[in-house]
C-alpha positions in Angstrom: 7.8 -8.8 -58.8 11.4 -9.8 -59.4 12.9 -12.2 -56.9 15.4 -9.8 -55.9 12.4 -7.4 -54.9 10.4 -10.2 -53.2 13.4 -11.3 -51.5 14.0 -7.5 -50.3 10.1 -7.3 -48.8 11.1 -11.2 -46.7 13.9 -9.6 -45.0 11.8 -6.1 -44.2 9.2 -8.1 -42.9 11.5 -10.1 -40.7 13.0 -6.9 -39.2 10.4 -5.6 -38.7 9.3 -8.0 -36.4 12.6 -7.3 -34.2 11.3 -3.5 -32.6 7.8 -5.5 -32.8 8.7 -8.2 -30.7 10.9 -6.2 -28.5 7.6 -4.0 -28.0 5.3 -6.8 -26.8 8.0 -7.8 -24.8 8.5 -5.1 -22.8 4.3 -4.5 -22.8 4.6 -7.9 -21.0 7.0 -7.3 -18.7 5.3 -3.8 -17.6 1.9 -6.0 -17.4 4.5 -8.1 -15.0 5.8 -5.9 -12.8 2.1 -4.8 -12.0 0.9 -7.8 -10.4 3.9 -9.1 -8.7 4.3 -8.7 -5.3 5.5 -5.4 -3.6 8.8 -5.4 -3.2 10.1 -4.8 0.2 11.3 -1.5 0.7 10.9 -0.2 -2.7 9.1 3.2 -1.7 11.6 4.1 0.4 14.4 3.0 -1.7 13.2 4.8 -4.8 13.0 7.7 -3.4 9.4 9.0 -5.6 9.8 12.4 -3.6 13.1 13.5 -4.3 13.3 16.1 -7.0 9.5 15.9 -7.3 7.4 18.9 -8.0 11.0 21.3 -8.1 10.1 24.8 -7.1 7.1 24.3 -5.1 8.8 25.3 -1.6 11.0 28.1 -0.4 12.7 28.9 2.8 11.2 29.9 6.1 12.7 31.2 9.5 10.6 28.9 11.7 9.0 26.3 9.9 11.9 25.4 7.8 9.8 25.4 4.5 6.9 26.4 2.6 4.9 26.3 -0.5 5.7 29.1 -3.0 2.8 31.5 -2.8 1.5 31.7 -6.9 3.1 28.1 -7.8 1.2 26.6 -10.3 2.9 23.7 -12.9 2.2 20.0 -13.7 4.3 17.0 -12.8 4.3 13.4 -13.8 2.5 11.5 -11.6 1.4 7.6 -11.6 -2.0 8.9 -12.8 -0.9 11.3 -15.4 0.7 14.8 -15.4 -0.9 16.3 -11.9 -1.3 20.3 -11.5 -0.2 21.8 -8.3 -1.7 25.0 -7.5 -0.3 27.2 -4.1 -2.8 30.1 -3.6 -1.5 33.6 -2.4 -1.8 32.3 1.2 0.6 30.0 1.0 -1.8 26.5 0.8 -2.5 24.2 -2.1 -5.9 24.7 -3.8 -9.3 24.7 -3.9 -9.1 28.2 -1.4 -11.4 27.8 1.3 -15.0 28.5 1.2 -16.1 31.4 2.9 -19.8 29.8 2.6 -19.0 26.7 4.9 -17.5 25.7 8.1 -13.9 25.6 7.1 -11.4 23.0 8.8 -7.7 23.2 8.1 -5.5 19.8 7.2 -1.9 19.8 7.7 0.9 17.1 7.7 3.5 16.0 5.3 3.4 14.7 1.7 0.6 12.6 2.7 -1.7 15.6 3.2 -0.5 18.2 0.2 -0.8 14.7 -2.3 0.4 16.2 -5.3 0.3 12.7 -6.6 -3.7 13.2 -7.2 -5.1 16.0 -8.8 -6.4 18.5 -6.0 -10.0 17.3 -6.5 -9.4 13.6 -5.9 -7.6 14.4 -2.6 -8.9 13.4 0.4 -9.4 16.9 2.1 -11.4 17.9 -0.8 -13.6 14.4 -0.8 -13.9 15.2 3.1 -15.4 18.3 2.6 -18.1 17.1 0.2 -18.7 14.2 2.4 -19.2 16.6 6.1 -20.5 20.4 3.9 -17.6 21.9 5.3 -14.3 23.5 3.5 -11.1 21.9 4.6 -8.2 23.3 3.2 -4.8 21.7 2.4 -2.3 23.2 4.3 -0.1 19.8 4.2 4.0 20.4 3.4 6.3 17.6 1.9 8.2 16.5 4.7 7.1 18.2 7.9 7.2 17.0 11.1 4.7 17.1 14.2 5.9 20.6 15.2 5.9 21.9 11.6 2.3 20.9 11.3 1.8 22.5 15.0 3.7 25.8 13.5 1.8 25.7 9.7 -1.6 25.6 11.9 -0.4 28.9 14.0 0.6 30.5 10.7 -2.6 30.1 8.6 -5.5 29.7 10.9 -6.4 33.6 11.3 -6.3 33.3 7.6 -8.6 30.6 6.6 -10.5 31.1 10.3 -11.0 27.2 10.9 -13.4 25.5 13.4 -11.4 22.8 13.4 -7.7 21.5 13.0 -6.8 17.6 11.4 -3.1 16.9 11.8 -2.4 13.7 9.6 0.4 12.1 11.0 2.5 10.0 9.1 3.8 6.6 11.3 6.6 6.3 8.6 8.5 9.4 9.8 6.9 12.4 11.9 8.5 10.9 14.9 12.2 11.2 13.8 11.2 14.3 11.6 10.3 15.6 14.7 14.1 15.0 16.1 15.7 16.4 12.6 13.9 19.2 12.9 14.6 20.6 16.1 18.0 20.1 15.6 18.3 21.8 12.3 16.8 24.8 13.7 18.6 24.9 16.8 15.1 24.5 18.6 13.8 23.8 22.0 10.3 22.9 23.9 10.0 26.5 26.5 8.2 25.7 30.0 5.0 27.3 28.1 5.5 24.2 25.4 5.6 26.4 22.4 9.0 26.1 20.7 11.6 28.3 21.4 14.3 29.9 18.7 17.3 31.7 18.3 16.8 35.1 17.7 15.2 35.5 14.0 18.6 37.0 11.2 17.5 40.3 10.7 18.8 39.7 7.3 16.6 36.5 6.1 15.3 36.8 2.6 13.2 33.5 1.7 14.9 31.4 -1.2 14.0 28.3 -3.5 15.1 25.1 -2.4 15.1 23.9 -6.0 14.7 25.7 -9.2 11.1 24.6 -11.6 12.9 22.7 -14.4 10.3 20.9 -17.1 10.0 17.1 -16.8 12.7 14.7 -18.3 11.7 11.3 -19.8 12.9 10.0 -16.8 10.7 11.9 -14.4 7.7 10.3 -17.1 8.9 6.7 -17.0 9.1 6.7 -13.3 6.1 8.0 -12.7 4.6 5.9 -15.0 6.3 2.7 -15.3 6.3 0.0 -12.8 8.8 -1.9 -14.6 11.3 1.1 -14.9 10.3 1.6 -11.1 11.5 -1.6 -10.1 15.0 -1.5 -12.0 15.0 2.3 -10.7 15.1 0.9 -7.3 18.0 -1.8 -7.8 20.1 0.8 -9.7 19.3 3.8 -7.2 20.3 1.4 -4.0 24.4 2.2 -4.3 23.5 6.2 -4.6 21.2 5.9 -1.6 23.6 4.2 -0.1 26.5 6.3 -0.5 24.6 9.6 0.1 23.9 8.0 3.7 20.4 8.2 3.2 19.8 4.7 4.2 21.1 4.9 7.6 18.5 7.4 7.9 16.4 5.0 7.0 17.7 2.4 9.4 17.3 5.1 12.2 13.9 6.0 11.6 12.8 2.4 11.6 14.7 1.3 13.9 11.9 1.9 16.9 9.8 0.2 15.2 12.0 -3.3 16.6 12.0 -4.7 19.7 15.1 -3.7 20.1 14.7 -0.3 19.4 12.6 0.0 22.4 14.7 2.4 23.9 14.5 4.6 20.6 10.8 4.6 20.3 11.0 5.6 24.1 12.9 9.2 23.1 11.0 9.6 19.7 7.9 9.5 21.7 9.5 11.6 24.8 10.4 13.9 21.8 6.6 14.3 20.2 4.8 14.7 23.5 5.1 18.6 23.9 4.4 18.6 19.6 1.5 17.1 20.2 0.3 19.3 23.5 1.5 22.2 22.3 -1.2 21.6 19.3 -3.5 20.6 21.9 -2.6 24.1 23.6 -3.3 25.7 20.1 -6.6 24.7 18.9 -7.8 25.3 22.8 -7.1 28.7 22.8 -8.3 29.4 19.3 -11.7 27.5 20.6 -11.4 25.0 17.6 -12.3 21.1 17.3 -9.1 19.1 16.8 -8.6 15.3 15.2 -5.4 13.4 15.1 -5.5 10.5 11.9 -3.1 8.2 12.3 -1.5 7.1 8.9 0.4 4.0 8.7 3.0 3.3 5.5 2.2 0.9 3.2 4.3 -2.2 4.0 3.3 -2.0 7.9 -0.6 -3.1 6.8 1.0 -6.5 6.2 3.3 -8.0 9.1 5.1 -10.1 6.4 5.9 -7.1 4.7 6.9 -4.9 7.3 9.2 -7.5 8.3 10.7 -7.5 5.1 11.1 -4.0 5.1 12.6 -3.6 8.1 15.5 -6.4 7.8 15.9 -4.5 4.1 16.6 -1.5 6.0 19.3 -3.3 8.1 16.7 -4.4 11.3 17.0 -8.0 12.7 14.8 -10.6 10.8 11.5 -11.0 12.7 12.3 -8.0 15.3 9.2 -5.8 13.7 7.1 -4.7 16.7 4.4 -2.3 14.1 1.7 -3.4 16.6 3.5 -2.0 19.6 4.9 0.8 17.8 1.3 2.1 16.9 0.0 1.3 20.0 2.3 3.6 21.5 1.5 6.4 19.4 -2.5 6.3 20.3 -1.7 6.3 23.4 0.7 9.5 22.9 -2.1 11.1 20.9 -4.3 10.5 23.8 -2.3 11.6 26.5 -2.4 15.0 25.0 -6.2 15.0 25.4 -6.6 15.0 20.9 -8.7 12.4 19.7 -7.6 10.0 17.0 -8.9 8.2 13.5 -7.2 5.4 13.0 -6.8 4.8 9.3 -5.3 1.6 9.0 -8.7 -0.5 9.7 -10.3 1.1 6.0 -7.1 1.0 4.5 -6.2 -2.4 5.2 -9.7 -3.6 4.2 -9.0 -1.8 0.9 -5.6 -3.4 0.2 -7.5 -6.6 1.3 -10.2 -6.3 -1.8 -7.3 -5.6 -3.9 -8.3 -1.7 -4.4 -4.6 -1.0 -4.0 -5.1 2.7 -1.7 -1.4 3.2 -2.0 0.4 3.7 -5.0 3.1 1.2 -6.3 7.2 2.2 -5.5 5.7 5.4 -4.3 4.1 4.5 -1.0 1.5 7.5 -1.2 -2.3 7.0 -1.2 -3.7 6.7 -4.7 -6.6 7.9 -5.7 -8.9 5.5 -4.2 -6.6 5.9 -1.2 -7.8 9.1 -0.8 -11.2 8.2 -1.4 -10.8 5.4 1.6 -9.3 7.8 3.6 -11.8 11.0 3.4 -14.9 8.3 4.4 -13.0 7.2 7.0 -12.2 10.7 8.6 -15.7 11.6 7.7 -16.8 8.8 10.2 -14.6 10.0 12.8 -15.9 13.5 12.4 -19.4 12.1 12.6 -21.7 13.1 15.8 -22.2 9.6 16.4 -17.7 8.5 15.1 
């Protein structure tokens, strides 16, 4: 080969090592970001719910929102591109099994998990574990009362035995507040909720339109590394669209000096929480309460951090106290309670990671955890 030619060939190989090296670079820093400690605050921060799933939930007179009856698209998720599937009643699938003793699940994003694909969630891995059918009637973002109002609404349809209301420590308190606000709602002597009189006119309507997946939505799905720079360059939007301060709010009775705070929130989910009582009493069905902490509060150090992150004095975390108060709330309404934080934190312990990484939701062997642990509490002998 001329010298000229082999000369040519020395400088291709060279740059070819540039987009090489640049690759194993950024391989390593993924690798990185994997094992380095949880940054504080960084599920909240990067917001892993907003925009997620579009199209799945239309408007609703009383509860706010619900699933679209029919939806049925895939969405990047941690593990992969995850299929959510609403059946023409209104819940996520499997439908329930007229064959079995049906129970029905509802709660937040923590209960309708479209991070995991519908058979790794833990209401399906619950009803394998017990031989019963519990369906997934859970809603991105409801509050105690939703969950009270989703149960009215689908158990003559499903005909349940038995009502699990996951509620979410992170938020169902102040959701609670927001929620009763925003639809002009009030507690009647009875304790069901009161409304103004229904608009004659309603007509239900998207919140958000089904658009495909960008590259974006795949890298931060996917991508711790992207995740964490995600969350630094997300912090001024948060910020300015004021969703911090909810934030702050929302966390703020979980301080010592938000004593006072915690005080109304919990003045404020009392009736929610008997007016389910009241519910499942007079439809003569079984009724269990799991208590589901967020991910940074099964480490104090952490949920320190989190909280003076979010704006709370430095060492002012009172999670103990907080929870504490929220048994004792679930048991003043006469509902029993599964605490989840004992199998969870024993999990997080072996380094089985139950919640998924700048997304705070359970993971797949989250939900795995979780179901034995209800299935314990639902035990004769739990």
């Amino acid at each position: 080969m001329p010298p000229a030619g082999r000369l040519a060939l020395r400088w291709l190989g060279r740059l070819a090592l540039v987009p090489a090296g640049a690759l194993l670079g950024m391989v390593g820093a993924e690798l990185g970001a994997r094992v380095v400690a949880p940054t504080p605050a960084a599920e909240l921060l990067g917001e892993p719910s907003r925009d997620a799933t579009p199209g799945l939930y239309q408007s609703h007179p009383t509860q706010g929102h619900v699933p679209v009856p029919g939806y049925d698209h895939a969405w990047p998720a941690p593990g992969g591109a995850i299929r959510t599937r609403i059946g023409p009643e209104g819940y996520r699938l499997p439908a329930a099994d007229p064959g079995r003793p049906r129970w029905l699940a509802v709660g937040d994003s923590y209960t309708i998990a479209v991070q995991v694909p519908e058979e790794r969630t833990f209401t399906t891995l619950l009803g394998q574990a017990t031989g019963t059918s519990v369906v997934n009637g859970g809603v991105d973002g409801y509050s105690t009362w939703q969950a009270q109002l989703r149960y009215e609404q689908l158990d003559p349809v499903v005909d349940a035995e038995g009502v699990l209301y996951v509620l979410f420590e992170g938020n169902d308190l102040s959701d609670n507040q927001v929620f009763v606000g925003r639809m002009r709602a009030s507690p009647g002597e009875d304790g069901r909720l009161r409304f103004p009189p229904p608009d004659p006119h309603f007509r239900p309507e998207p919140l958000t339109r089904w658009r495909p997946p960008t590259l974006v939505d795949h890298l931060r799905a996917r991508s711790l590394l992207f995740a964490a720079v995600h969350v630094v360059r997300h912090r001024p939007e948060v910020v300015q669209r004021g969703t911090l301060d909810r934030y702050r709010r929302e966390t703020f009775a979980m301080t010592r000096e938000g004593r006072g705070e915690r005080d109304r929130l919990l003045a404020e989910l009392a009736p929610a929480l008997a007016a389910l009582a009241s519910s499942a009493a007079a439809r003569g069905d079984r009724a269990l309460v799991a208590l589901a902490p967020a991910p940074w509060m099964l480490d104090p150090t952490l949920a320190d951090a989190t909280l003076q992150a979010l704006g709370q004095r430095a060492g002012d975390a009172d999670i103990e106290g907080f929870r504490a108060d929220i048994a004792r709330a679930v048991a003043a309404a006469g509902l029993p309670a599964c605490d989840l934080m004992p199998d969870l934190h024993a999990a997080e312990q072996a380094g089985e990671r139950p919640y998924l990484r700048y997304n705070g939701h359970w993971s797949v062997r989250g939900h795995a955890v979780v179901a034995q642990a209800l299935a314990r509490c639902l035990s004769p002998s739990g």
